[in-house]
N, C-alpha and C positions, 0 to 999 in steps of 0.2 A: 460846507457839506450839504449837499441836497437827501435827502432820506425821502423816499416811497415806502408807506403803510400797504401792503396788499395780503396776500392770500396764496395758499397752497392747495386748489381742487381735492387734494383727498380726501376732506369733510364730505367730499358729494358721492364716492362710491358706493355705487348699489340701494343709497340713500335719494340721491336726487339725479339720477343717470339723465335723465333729458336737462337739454342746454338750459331752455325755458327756466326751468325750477332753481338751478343750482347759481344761473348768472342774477334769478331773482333775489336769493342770499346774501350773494355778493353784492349786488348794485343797491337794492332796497331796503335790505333787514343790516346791514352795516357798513353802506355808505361806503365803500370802497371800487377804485377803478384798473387794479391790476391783479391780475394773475397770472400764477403759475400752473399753468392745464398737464393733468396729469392725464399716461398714456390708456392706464384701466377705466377712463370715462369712453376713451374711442381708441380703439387696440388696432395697429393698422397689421394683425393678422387676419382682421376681416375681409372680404372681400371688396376690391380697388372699388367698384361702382358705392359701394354701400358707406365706404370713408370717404369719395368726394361729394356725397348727401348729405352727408352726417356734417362733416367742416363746414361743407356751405350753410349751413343751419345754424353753424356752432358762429360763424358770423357773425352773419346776419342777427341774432341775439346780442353779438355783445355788442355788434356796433350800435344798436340801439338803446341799450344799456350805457353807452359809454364808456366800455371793460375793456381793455387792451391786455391782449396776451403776451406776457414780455418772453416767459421763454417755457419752456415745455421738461417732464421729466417721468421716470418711471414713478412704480409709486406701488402698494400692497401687494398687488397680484403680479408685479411686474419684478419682484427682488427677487430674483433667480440669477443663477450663475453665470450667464448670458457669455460676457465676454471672456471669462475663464473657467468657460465649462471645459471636461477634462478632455470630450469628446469633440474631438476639431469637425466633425459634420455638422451636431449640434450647433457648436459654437459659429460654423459657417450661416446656419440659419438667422441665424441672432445677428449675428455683420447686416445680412438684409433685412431685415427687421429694422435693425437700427435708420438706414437709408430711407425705409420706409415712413419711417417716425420721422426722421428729419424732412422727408417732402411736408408731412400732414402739421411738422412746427409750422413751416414756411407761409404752409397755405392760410395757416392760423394766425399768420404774424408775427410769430415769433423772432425774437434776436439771436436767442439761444438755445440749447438745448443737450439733455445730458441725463446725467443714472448716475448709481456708487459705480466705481471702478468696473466693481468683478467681483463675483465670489466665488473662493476656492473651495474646492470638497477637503472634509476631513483629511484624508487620508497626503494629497497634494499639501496643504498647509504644513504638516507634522514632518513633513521630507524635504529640507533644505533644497537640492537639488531641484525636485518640482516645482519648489513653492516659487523658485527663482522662473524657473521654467514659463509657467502660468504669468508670473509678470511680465514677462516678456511679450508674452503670446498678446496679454493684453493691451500692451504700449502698444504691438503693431495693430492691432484693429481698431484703437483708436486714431491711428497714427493716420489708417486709411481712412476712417470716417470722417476724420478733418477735413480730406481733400473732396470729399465728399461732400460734406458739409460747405465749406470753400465755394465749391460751385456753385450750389442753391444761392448763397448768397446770406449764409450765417452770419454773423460778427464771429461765433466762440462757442465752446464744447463747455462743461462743468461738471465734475465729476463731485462728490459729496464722501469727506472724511467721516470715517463711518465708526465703531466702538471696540472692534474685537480684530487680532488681526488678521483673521481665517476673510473677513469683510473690505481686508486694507485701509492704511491710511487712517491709522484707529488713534496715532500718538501723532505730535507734533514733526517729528524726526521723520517719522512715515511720510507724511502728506508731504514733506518737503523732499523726499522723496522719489514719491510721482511726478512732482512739477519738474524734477530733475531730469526725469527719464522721457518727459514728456515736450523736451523743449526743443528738440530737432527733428526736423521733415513734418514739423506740422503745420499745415496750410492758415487754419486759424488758431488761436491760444488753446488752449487747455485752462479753465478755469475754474474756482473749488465756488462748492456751492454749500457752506460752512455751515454747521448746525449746534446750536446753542448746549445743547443737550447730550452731544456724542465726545466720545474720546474715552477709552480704555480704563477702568477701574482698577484694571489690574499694576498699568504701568506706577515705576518707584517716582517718578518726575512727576509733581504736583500740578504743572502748569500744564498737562494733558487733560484735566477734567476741569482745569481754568476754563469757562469762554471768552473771558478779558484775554488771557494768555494768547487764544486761536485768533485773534481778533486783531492783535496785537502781531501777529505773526503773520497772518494772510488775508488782513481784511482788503488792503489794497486788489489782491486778486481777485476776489470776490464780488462780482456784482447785484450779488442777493443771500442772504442768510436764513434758511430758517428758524424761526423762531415756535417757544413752548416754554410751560412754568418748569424746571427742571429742578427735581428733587434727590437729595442723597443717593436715593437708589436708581436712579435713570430707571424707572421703571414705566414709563409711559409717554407718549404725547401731550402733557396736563394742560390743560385750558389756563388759562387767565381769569380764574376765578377767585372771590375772597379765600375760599378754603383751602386753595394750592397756593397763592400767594403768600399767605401765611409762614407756609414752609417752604417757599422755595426760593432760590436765591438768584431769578432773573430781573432786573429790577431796572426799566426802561431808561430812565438817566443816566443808570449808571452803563450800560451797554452802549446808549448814542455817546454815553462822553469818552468812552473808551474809542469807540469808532471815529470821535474827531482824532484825539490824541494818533490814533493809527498814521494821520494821513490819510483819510477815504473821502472823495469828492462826490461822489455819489452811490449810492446801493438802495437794494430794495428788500425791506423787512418782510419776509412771509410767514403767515402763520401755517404753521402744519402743527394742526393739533386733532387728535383721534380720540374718538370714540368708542369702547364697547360695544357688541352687539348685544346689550343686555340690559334689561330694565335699572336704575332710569338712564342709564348715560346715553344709549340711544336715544331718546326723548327730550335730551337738556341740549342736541346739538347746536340747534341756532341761538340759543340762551346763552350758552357757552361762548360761542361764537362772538355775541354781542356783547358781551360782559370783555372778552379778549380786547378788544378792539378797543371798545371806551378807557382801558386801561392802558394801551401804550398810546392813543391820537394826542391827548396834551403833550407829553413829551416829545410825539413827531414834530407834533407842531411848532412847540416852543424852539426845538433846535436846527426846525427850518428858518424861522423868524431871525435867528440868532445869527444865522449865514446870510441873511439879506434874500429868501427865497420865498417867494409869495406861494 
């Protein structure tokens, strides 16, 4: 099993919006060479001239850095209802949108690239009939953005099992599910983009708030997971700090030895972990950051070593 230690840009929203500062985080303050670039650092509803300035920039930095951007994805300002908005104009905007973001992965280098599912409105979620409706509507636009994607020269799409079911793919059963619905006429995979942290509080099956359980069930799919300290109440992004460690129950050994056990030959650990805007957590972000990191590298490493992986 090969494992990559990297990163989830949404540390850098509106915190370190130029490439410069935020690949300087990444490469310098914690030693790390991969990322996942989220779309609210460069939103390709901007205008076209101003997103091929911005990417070439957003290069140009990492290749000097040494950063490779493996795949790309929504992220704060981007979790909106997109592909199962109610309103098929809406939702027609957001298909190009999507195309759009997949040129600006491409250009970035990306392999992959993807969102959650879809999110339903209230009232669609609570009406069987809709709620089937809206999945539907979602399979086919991702169905087309495969082939979309296909073309560019993607590897795979990734969608992210997410906690409640109005967000989809909240339980085990769900997410297998999607993959179900999602296995014919697509140009390239459909792949989950697993998060340590998510899965349904409410459901009666305990192995839906397992991450060994998700891990165990769809880590082969998965080419990246996000990672965070995840505590009783999922109530946050938690750093990798003594004080969240204490009480939470992500614990790096036990996660990679769960990922060999899966059958997973390679994947890449991201950290998506969030800050406050509020005195001090905004202020601890790169401390956090660095503390995160020093706590899972011996473990990466040790179970690189352990596979014959330099």
């Amino acid at each position: 099993m090969h494992v990559t230690l990297g990163i989830n840009t949404g540390f850098g929203i509106n915190r370190f919006p130029e490439p410069e500062d935020w690949a300087s985080v990444v490469g310098d303050e914690l030693g790390l060479d991969t990322v996942q670039f989220t779309a609210d650092l460069l939103n390709p509803f901007l205008p076209p001239d101003v997103v091929d300035r911005q990417a070439e920039r957003i290069r140009k930095v990492c290749d000097a850095k040494g950063i490779r951007i493996q795949s790309t994805f929504t992220s704060a300002f981007t979790r909106v209802n997109h592909l199962m908005h109610p309103d098929l104009e809406i939702q027609r905007v957001w298909i190009e949108w999507f195309k759009a973001f997949f040129q600006l992965s491409r250009e970035l280098g990306a392999e992959g690239a993807g969102s959650h599912f879809g999110i339903m409105s209230v009232r669609d979620n609570a009406d069987p009939v809709a709620r089937e409706k809206r999945l539907q509507q979602g399979v086919t636009a991702w169905r087309e953005l495969s082939i979309f994607g296909a073309e560019l020269g993607l590897d795979y799409l990734l969608f992210e099992p997410m906690s409640i079911p109005r967000e989809v793919a909240e339980t085990i059963d769900a997410t297998e599910d999607i993959f179900e619905r999602c296995a014919e006429g697509f140009a390239i995979p459909m792949l989950a983009c697993l998060d340590v942290d998510h899965g349904d509080l409410q459901s009666t099956n305990p192995d839906d708030t397992d991450p060994h359980a998700w891990i165990r069930a769809f880590g082969t799919r998965s080419p990246c997971i996000h990672i965070k300290q995840s505590l009783r109440d999922k109530g946050g992004h938690y750093p990798f700090t003594p004080e969240y460690n204490e009480r939470g129950k992500i614990i790096p050994e036990e996660i990679l030895g769960t990922m060999e056990d899966a059958g997973i030959e390679r994947c890449t650990l991201l950290l998506e972990i969030s800050h406050r805007e509020r005195w001090p957590a905004d202020y601890s972000v790169v401390s956090d950051l660095r503390q995160s990191v020093a706590y899972w590298r011996p473990a990466v490493e040790a179970a690189n070593r352990a596979a014959g992986v330099v």
